[in-house]
C-alpha positions in Angstrom: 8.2 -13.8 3.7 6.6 -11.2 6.4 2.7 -10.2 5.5 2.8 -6.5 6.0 1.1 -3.0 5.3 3.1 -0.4 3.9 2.2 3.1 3.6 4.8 6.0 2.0 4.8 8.0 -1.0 5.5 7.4 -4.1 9.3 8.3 -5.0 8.3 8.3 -9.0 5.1 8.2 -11.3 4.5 4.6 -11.9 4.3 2.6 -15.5 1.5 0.1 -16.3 3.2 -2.7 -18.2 1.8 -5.9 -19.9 3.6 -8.6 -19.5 4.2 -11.9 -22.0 0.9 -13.6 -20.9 -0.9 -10.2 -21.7 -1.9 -9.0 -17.5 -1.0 -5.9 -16.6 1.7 -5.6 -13.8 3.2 -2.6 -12.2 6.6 -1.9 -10.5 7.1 1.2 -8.2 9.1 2.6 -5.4 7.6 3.6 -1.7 9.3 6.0 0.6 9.0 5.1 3.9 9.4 7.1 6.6 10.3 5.4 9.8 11.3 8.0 12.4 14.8 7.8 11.2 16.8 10.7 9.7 16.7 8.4 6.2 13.6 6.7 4.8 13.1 3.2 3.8 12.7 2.8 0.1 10.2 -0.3 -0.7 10.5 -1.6 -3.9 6.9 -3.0 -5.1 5.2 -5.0 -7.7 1.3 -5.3 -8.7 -0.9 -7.2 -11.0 -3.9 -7.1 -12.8 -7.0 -4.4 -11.0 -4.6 -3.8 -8.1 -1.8 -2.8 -10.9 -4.4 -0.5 -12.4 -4.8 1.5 -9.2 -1.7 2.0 -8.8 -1.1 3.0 -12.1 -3.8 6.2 -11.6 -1.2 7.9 -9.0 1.8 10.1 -9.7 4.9 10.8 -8.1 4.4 12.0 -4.8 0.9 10.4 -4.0 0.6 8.3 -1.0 -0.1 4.7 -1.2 -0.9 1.9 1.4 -0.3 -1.3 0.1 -0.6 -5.1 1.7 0.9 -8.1 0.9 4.6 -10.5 1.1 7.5 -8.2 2.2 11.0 -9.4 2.4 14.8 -8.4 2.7 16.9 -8.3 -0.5 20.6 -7.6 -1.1 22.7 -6.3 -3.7 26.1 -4.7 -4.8 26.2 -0.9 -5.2 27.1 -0.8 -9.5 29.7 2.0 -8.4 31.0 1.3 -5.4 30.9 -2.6 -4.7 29.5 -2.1 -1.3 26.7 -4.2 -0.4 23.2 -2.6 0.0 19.9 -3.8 1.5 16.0 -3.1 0.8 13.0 -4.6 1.2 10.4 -5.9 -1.8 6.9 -6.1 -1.7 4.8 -7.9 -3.5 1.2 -6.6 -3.4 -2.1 -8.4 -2.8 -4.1 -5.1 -2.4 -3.8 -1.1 -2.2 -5.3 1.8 -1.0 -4.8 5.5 -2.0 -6.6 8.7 -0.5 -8.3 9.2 -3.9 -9.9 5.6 -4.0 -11.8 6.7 -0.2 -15.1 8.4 -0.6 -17.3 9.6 2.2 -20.1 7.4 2.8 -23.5 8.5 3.7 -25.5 6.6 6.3 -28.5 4.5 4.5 -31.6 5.7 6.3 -31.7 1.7 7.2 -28.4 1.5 8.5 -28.6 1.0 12.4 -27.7 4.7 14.5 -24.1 5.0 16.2 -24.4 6.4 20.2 -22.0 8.7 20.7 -20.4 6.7 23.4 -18.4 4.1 21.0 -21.2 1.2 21.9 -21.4 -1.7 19.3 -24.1 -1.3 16.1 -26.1 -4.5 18.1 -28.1 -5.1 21.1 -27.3 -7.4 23.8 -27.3 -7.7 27.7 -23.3 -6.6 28.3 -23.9 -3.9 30.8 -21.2 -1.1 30.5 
């Protein structure tokens, strides 16, 4: 298995599910676009909170997920011909809606403009 971030949109309005031992689990499908004329579709599954996230977001939404990718095959139920995917199975996610602008504390240290670390040292620049 490949550890990877994925980011697309979601191709329909996922379904929170409980499965036999009573968690919650999710399955959905990612578009992926990949600078080719066709995107990838990544098939996904998610349990427990991150399932829950997921499970906020409609079809259409975009999604960033992390977590075990790898290559799967199957026969076409029409045709016979062999087709290939990719399944990911999700440690976390991240959509647009779950980012909030954050406010510096008044204790927080100050930022220079010129892209310098939060810290003091001697490292002349």
């Amino acid at each position: 298995m490949i550890d990877a971030l994925v980011s697309g949109k979601l191709i329909k309005t996922p379904e929170l599910r409980t499965g036999k031992t009573g968690n919650h689990y999710i399955q959905f499908l990612l578009s992926v676009h990949t600078g080719e004329e066709q995107p990838v579709i990544v098939s996904g599954i998610a349990f427990t909170e991150t399932a829950e996230r997921i499970a906020k977001l409609q079809k259409g939404d975009p999604l960033a997920v992390v977590g075990s990718l790898k290559p799967s095959e199957w026969a076409d139920k029409t045709t016979g011909e062999p087709k290939h995917g990719l399944n990911i199975t999700v440690n976390n996610s991240l959509s647009p809606y779950e980012i909030k602008k954050r406010k510096p504390t008044p204790d927080a240290p100050a930022k220079s403009g010129n892209g310098s670390h939060p810290f003091n040292d001697d490292i002349e620049i």
